[in-house]
C-alpha positions as CSV (number, residue, x, y, z in Angstrom):
1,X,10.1,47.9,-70.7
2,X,12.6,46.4,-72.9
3,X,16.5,45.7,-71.5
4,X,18.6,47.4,-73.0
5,X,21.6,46.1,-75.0
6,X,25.4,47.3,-74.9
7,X,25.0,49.7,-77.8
8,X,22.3,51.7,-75.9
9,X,24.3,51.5,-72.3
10,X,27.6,53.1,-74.3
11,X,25.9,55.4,-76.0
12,X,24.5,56.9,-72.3
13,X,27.9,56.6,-71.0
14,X,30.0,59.8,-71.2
15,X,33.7,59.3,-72.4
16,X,36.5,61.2,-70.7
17,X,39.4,62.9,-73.5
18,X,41.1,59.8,-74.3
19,X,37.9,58.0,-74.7
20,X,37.8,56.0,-71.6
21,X,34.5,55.2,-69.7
22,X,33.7,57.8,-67.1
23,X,32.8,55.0,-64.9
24,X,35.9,53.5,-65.6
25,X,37.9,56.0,-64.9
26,X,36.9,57.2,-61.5
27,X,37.0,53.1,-60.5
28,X,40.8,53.3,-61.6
29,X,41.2,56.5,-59.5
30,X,39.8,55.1,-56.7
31,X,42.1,51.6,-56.7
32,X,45.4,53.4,-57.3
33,X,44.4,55.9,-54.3
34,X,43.4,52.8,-52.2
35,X,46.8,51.4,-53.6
36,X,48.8,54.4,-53.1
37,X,50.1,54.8,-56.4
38,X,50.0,58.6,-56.3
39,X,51.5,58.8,-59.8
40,X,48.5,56.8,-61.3
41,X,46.1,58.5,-58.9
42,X,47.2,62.0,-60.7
43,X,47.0,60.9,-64.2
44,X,43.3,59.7,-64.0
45,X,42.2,63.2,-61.9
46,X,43.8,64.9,-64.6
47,X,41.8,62.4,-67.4
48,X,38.7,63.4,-65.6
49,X,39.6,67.3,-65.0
50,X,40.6,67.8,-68.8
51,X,37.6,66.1,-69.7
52,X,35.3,69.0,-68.4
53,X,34.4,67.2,-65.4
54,X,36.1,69.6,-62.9
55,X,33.2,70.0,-59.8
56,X,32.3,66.4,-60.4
57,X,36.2,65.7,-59.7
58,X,36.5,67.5,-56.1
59,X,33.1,66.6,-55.2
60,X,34.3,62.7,-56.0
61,X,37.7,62.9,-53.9
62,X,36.0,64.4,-51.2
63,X,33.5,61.8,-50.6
64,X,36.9,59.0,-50.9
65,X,38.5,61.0,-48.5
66,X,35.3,61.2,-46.4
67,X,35.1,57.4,-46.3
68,X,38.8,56.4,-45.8
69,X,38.8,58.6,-43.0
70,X,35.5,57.8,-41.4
71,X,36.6,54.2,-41.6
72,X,40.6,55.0,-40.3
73,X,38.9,56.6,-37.4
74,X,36.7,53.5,-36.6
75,X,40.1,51.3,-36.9
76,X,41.7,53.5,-34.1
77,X,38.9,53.8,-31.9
78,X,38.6,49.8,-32.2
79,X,42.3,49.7,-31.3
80,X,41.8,51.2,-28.3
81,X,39.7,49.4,-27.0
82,X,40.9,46.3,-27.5
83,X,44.1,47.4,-25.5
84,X,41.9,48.9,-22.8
85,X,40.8,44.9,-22.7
C-alpha cells in the first residue's frame, strides 16, 4: 500500500463555504470554546452549519460539552476531598 501524498489527503478532505478544512475548522471551534471567545466560537459553528454540516454540528458540541463537563465534575469532586483532608 502506497502513502499517500498531500494532493490525495486534500482531495478526501471536505471544505466548509469559505474553503477552510473541515478538520480545521472544528479544531478552531474547539480552542476558542476552551478559550471562551464566544464571538469566534459562533463564527466557526456558523462556517460549519452553512456548510451543510448541520447534525454533524450538534452532534460535535455535544460531545465538547460532554467532556468539559465530565472533566469539571472530576475537578469538584477532587476538591472536595482534598478539603475533607
Amino acid at each position: 500500500m502506497e502513502p499517500k501524498n498531500n494532493q490525495d489527503i486534500m482531495q478526501e478532505e471536505p471544505f466548509t463555504r469559505y474553503l477552510y478544512p473541515k478538520i480545521y475548522v472544528k479544531i478552531s471551534l474547539l480552542i476558542s470554546l476552551l478559550n471562551h471567545n464566544y464571538d469566534e466560537s459562533l463564527f466557526w459553528t456558523y462556517e460549519l452549519y452553512y456548510s451543510g454540516f448541520e447534525d454533524e454540528i450538534f452532534d460535535y458540541i455535544f460531545k465538547i460539552s460532554s467532556i468539559i463537563s465530565a472533566k469539571q465534575s472530576i475537578v469538584k469532586i477532587l476538591r472536595q476531598l482534598k478539603e475533607q483532608d
